[in-house]
Every structure is written in structure tokens, then in C-alpha cells.
C-alpha positions in Angstrom: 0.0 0.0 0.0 1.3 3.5 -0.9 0.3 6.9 0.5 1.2 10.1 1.7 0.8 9.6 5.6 0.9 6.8 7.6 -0.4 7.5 11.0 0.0 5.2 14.1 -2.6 5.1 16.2 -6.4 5.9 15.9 -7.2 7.3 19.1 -8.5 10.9 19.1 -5.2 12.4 17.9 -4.6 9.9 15.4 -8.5 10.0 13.7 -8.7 13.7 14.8 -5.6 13.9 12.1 -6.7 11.7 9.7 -10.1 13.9 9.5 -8.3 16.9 8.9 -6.0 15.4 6.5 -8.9 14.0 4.1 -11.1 16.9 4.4 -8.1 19.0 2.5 -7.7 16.2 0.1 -3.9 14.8 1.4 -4.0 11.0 1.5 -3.6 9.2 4.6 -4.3 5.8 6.3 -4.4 5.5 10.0 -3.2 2.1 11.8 -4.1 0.5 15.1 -3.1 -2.1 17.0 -6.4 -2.6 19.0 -9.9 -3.5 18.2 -12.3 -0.3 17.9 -14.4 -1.9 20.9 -11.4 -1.6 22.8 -10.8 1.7 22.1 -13.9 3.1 23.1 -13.8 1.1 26.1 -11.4 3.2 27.6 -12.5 5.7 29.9 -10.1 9.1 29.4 -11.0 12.6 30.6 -13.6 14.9 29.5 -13.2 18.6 30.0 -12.3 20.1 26.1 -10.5 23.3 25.1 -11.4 26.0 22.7 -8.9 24.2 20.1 -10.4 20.6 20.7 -13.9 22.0 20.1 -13.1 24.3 17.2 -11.6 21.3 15.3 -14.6 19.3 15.8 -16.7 22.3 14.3 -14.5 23.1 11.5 -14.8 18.7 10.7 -18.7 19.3 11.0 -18.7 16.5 13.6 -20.1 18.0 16.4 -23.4 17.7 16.7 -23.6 15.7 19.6 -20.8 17.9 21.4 -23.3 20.4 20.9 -26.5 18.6 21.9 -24.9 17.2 24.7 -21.9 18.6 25.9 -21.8 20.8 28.9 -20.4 24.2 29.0 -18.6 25.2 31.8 -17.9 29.1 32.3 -15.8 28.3 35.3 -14.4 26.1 37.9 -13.6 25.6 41.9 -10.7 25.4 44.1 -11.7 24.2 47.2 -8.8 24.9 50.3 -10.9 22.5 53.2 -12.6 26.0 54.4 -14.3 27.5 51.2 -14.6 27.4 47.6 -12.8 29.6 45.1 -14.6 30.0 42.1 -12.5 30.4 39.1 -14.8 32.1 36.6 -13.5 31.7 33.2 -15.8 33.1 31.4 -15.9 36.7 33.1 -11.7 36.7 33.3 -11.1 35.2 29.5 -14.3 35.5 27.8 -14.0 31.8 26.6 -15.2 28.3 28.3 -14.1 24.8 28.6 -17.3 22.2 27.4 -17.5 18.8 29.5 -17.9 16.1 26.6 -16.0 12.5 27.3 -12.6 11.5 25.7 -14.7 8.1 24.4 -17.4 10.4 22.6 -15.2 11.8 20.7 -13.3 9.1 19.6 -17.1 7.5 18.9 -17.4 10.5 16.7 -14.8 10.4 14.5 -14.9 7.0 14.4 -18.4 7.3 13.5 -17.5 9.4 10.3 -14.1 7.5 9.3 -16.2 5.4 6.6 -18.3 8.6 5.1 -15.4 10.9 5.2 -13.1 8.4 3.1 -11.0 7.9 6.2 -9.2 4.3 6.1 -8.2 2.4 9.5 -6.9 -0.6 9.8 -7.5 -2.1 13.1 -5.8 -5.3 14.9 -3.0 -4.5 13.3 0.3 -6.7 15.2 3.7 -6.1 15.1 3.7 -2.6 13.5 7.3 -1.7 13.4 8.4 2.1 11.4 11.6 1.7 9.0 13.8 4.2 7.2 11.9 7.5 9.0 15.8 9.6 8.7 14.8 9.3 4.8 12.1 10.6 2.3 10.9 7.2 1.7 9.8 5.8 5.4 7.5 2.7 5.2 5.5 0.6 8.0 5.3 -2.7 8.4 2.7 -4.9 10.3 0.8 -8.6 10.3 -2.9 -9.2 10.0 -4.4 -12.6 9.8 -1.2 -13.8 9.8 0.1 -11.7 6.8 2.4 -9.2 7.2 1.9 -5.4 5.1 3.5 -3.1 4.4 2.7 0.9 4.1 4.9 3.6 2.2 4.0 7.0 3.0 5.8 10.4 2.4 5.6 11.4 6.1 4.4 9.2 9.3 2.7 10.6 12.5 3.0 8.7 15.5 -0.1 9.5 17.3 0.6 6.0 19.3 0.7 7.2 22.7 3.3 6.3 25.9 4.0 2.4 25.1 3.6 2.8 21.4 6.6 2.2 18.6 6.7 5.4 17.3 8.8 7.0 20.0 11.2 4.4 20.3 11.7 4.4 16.2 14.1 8.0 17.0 17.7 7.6 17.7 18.7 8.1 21.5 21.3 9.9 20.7 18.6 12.7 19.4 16.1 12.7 21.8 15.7 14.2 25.3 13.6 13.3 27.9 12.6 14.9 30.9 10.3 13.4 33.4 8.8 13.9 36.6 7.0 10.9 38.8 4.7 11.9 41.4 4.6 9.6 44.7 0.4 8.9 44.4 -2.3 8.1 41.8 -5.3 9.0 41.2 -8.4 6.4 42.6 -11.3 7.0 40.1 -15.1 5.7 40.4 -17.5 6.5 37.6 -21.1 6.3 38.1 -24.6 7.0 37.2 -25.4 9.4 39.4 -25.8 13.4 39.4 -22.9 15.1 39.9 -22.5 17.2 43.4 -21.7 20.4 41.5 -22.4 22.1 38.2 -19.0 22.8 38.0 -15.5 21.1 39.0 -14.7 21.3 42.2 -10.0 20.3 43.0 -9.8 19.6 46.5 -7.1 20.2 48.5 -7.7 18.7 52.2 -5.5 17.4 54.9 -6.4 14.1 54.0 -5.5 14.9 50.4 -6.4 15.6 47.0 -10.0 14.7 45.8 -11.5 16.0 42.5 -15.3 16.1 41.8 -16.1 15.8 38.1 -18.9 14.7 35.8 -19.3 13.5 32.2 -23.2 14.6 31.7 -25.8 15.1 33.8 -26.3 12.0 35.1 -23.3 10.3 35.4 -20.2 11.5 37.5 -16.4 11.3 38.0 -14.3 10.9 41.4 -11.2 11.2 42.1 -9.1 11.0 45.2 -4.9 10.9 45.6 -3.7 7.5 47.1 -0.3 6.1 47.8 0.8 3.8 44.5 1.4 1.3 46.7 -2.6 0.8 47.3 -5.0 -1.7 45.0 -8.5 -0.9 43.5 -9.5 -4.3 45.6 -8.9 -2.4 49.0 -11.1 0.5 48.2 -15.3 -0.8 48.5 -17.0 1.7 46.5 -18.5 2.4 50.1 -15.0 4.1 51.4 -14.6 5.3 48.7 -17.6 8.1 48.8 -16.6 8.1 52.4 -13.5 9.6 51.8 -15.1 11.8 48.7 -17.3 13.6 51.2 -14.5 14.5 53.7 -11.8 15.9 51.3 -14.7 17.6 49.2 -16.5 19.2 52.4 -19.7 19.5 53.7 -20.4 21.9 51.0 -20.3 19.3 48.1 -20.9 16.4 50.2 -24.8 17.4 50.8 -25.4 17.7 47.5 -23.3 14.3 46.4 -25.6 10.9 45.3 -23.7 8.0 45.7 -24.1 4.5 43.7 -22.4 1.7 42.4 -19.3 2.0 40.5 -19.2 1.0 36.7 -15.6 1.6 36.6 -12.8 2.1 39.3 -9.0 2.2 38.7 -6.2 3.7 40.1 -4.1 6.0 37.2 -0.2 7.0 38.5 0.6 10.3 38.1 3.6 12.1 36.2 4.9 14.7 33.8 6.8 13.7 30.8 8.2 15.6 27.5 10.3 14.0 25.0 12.4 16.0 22.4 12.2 16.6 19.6 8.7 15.6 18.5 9.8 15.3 14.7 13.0 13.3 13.1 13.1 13.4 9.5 10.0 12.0 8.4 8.5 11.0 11.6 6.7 13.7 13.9 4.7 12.4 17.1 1.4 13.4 18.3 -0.1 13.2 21.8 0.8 10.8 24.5 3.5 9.5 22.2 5.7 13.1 22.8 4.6 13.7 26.2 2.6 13.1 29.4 0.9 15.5 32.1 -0.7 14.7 35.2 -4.7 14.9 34.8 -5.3 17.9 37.1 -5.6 21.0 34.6 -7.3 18.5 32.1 -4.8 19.2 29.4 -3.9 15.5 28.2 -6.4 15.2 25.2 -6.5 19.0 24.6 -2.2 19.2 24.3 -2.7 16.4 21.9 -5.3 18.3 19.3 -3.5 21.5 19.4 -0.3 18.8 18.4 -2.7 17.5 15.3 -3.5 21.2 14.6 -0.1 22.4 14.2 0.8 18.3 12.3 -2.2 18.8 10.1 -1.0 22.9 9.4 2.5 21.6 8.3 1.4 18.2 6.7 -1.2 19.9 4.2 1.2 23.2 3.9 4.0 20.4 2.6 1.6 18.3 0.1 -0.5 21.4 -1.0 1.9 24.4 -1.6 5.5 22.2 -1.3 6.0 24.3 1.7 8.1 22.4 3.6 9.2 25.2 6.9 6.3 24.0 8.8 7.4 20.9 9.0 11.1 21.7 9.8 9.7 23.8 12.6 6.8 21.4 13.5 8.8 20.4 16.8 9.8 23.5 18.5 6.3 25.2 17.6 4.5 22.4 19.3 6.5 22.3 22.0 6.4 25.7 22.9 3.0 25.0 24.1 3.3 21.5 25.3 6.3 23.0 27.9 3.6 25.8 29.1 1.1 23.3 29.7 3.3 21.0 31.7 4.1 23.9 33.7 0.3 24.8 34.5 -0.4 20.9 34.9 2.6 20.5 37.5 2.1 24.0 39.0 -1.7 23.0 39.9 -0.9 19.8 41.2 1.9 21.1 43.5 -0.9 23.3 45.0 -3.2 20.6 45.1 -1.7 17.4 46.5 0.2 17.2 50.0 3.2 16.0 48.7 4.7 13.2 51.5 7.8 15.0 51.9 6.1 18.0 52.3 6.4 20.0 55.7 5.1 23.0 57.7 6.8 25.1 55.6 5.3 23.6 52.2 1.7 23.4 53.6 2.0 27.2 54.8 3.3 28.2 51.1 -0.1 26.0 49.7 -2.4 28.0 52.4 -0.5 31.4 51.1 -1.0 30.9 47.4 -4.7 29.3 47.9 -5.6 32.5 49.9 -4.0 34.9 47.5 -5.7 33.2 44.4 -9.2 33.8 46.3 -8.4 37.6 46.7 -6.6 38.5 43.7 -8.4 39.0 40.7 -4.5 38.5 38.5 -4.0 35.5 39.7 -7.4 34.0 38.9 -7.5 35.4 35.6 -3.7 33.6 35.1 -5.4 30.4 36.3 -8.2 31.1 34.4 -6.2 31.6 30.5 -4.0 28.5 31.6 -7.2 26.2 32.6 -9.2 27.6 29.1 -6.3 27.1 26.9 -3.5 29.2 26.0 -3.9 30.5 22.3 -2.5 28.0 19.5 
């Protein structure tokens, strides 16, 4: 098989690319290792930027964003005593729209067929050859027959344990990494959520995080050392210790009920450099990592595609091929200022265990002078909305 781009991976990014790709007429076949039952079995995050939005609309695929998203023109800090109420909208005129990770891979996977989009799924073995060149290929087995791909360009939108990474030489890259000492214990359920908004938590017992995915169904979290299992949390403690560390506040208005999913998710911050070598640029989780508080991970990844899918149709429609050499440092000029928002909000979140007096007084400091200072909320507030592409 020949074309112009090979992507890796049909998550979001990858399908989210592959959309924008065909709808300016640059040929492109996306391939994935898992089934698509899988992939929308996955439960990710929900809480989508301007730039995720805005490339749905501009694909004509959201409709049901619209019908059923949730627009959010602000969110809560909450310091044990109060809430502080970021409001978005007032300081940055924009909002954030609560719409799950899985809807809207279901959407573009929904529209791959129509819109000429070509997957191939249960793909094994895919390996990436030749990428320092202007010829790379991919190789892969199905049914027991292995295939080859020759593309022009290929996108690794693969994510953390993927191939495409690990095709660039080591002694290119650069990674940095930071590993927190807790995860995050999550319950989904079918029940209302406590607030209309968000609500980060930061309470001597630790982190907690109320969160939602529609109007009926709701997403917990609370911090817990990495050393604990799912199979010692009953969803019972579990909304015991969600209505301490959210307060009573939150807690009077929480429903509680049965758990459809629960799993523990460590924590850490990860960029890897650069994001293109030759003919290979990377996409997503395959480039870099942030911790979920901030919401960033599937937003950093579309405004990734925006700038691959800028370059990529730049190259094949106008032979402009500057986008492309500057593909990595533009993207990770952002990606570097989102880390630093993701890691900067769960500093002030979390009680870190080496943490001391001196630590806690600095989080009680910073939380009180983010509830009277109208700059600081509206830095919070840009950061949280999405910094401009």
C-alpha cells in the first residue's frame, strides 16, 4: 500500500488527524493495533478546550458535542474551608465544554467510513523503518500476513508504550520526566454530579477531585499512595472519603451509587524531544505526558494535530516544507507551558509526603492569594481555558 501519511494510532489524535487530513484532500491511512471496541472502552478525561472544540466544528462533527456537551464558564478550588470560584468566562471570555474523551473518539470514528478515512485495526507487530529518509514505510501482520505501508511522512499519534517513539535515535532525543509519589483512585457512576461545575480539592487528607461526564453520570477522584490496589477501596470508602476531602459543602449535594468503573491512574509529567526526526513527527501521549489535574492530556494532543495537520497539508498542497522543519519547537512551545500549568496545579493541590510545615503554609499562602486577587485567577483562568494555538 502506498500513500502520503501513515499515522500510528487511531485514538483521538490519530482520527482527529486523519479527519483533517482528508477533508483537504492529502491521502492518509491511520493504523491501530487494538480493536475499535477496545478503544472506546477506555474511559479518558472529559473537559475540552477551545482548540479541541473548534476542530470538531470546522470537521462538521459535532453535533452531539453540541447537543450534549456541557459548557462550563468556570471552575472551583476548594482549600478545606471554602470554595474559590475560578470564573472563566468573566476573566477570559472563553469556556471549557464537558464532553468525554470516548465520545469523541465515537465521533470520528463514527464518520471515518463517510469521510473516506481508512483504519486498519488489529494490526500486530507494526514496526516504522527508514523515517531519517524521504521514503519511510510501515510494516505490520494481519491474519497472519504481514503489510506493508509507504507514506511520504508518518505521524505517530501511538501514545506512551507505542513504537513510534522508540523508532528516533537516543542519541537525538531528550527526555525529561517527573514521577509523582500517588495516583489517582477513580469511580465512575450513574449518578448526578454534586456540583455544576468542578470542584479540585485540597484537604489534609489529600487531593480529591469532583467531576462529571453529563448530567447523570459523575467522575471521582481522590490521591492515594501507588502502593494501594482498587480491591482495597469498596466503592463504600470510597464516597466516604469523597465527602471528607470535598467538604460538607459538596458532600450534601453528592448521590452516591455503584461504581461501573474504578482504577487507580499513576501520576507524572513527561516531554520527550524533539517531536519530529526526519519524516516522523509524534502526536499526543507519544511526545509527552501531564498529570490529569488541569485537564490538558487530550486537549495538548489536538493542538499537536493542529499544528501536524497545518504543516502536513502546507507540505503536500503548496510544497512548503518550513512547517514541517519547525513542527517540533512550535508544538513544544506549548506543550512546555502546559506541563508547567499541569505540574504547577498539582503542586498546590496534592500534599506531597515529603512535604512540611513550611510547604503546607506556602499552599495556604497561594490558595488565599488566588481567592483575593483578581490576576492571579485570571492567570489560572487563561492556563485552565487554553493558551492561544
Amino acid at each position: 500500500m502506498r500513500t502520503q501519511i501513515c499515522i500510528i494510532g487511531a485514538g483521538p489524535a490519530g482520527l482527529l488527524l486523519g479527519h483533517l487530513l482528508r477533508a483537504e484532500g492529502v491521502e492518509c491511512v491511520v493504523i491501530e493495533r487494538q480493536t475499535p471496541d477496545y478503544i472506546l472502552g477506555r474511559i479518558r478525561a472529559g473537559v475540552l478546550e477551545e482548540i479541541t472544540v473548534s476542530l470538531m466544528a470546522r470537521l462538521g462533527l459535532d453535533a452531539r458535542l453540541k447537543a450534549e456537551g456541557l459548557p462550563h464558564g468556570g471552575f472551583n478550588l476548594a482549600d478545606g474551608e471554602r470554595l474559590i470560584r475560578i470564573d472563566i468566562a468573566d476573566l477570559t471570555g472563553k469556556q471549557v465544554v464537558v464532553y468525554g474523551q470516548t465520545e469523541v473518539t465515537r465521533d470520528l470514528m463514527a464518520a471515518r467510513e463517510e469521510r473516506g478515512l481508512e483504519v486498519v485495526y488489529e494490526a500486530a507487530d507494526v514496526a516504522l523503518h527508514d523515517v531519517e529518509s524521504d521514503a519511510p514505510f510501515v510494516t505490520y501482520t494481519k491474519e497472519g500476513t504481514e503489510h506493508r505501508v509507504d507514506a511520504r511522512f508518518v505521524v505517530g499519534c501511538d501514545g506512551f508504550h507505542g513504537p513510534s517513539r522508540k523508532a528516533i535515535p537516543a542519541n537525538v532525543a531528550k527526555e525529561y520526566l517527573r514521577e509523582y509519589p500517588f495516583g489517582w483512585l477513580g469511580i465512575l457512576a450513574d449518578v448526578p454530579p454534586c456540583n455544576h461545575e468542578l470542584i479540585y480539592a485540597n484537604h489534609e487528607r489529600g487531593f480529591a477531585l469532583a467531576s462529571m461526564r453529563s448530567e447523570s453520570r459523575s467522575r471521582y477522584y481522590v490521591d492515594v499512595p501507588l502502593t494501594d490496589r482498587v480491591e482495597e477501596w469498596s466503592d463504600e470508602r470510597l464516597w466516604d472519603e469523597l465527602a471528607v476531602r470535598l467538604g460538607p459543602e459538596a458532600a450534601a449535594h453528592m448521590t452516591r451509587g455503584p461504581a461501573i468503573e474504578k482504577s487507580i491512574a499513576p501520576l507524572r509529567s513527561y516531554v520527550f524531544a524533539p517531536m519530529r526526526h526526519g519524516s516522523l513527527l509524534l502526536c499526543g501521549d507519544a511526545a509527552h505526558i501531564v498529570p490529569p489535574t488541569g485537564a490538558k492530556g487530550l486537549n495538548l494532543a489536538a493542538s499537536d494535530v493542529h499544528y501536524a495537520a497545518e504543516a502536513l497539508t502546507g507540505y503536500f498542497r503548496r510544497n512548503d516544507a518550513g512547517a514541517i522543519a519547525a513542527y517540533s519547537d512550535t508544538a513544544l512551545a506549548r506543550v512546555w507551558k502546559s506541563e508547567r500549568f499541569s505540574w504547577s496545579l498539582t503542586r498546590l493541590m496534592h500534599r506531597f509526603p515529603e512535604d512540611g510545615p513550611f510547604e503546607r503554609a506556602m499552599q495556604v499562602a497561594e490558595l488565599d492569594y488566588i481567592a483575593t486577587s483578581r490576576a492571579a485567577q485570571t492567570a489560572i483562568a487563561e492556563n485552565y481555558v487554553g493558551l492561544p494555538i
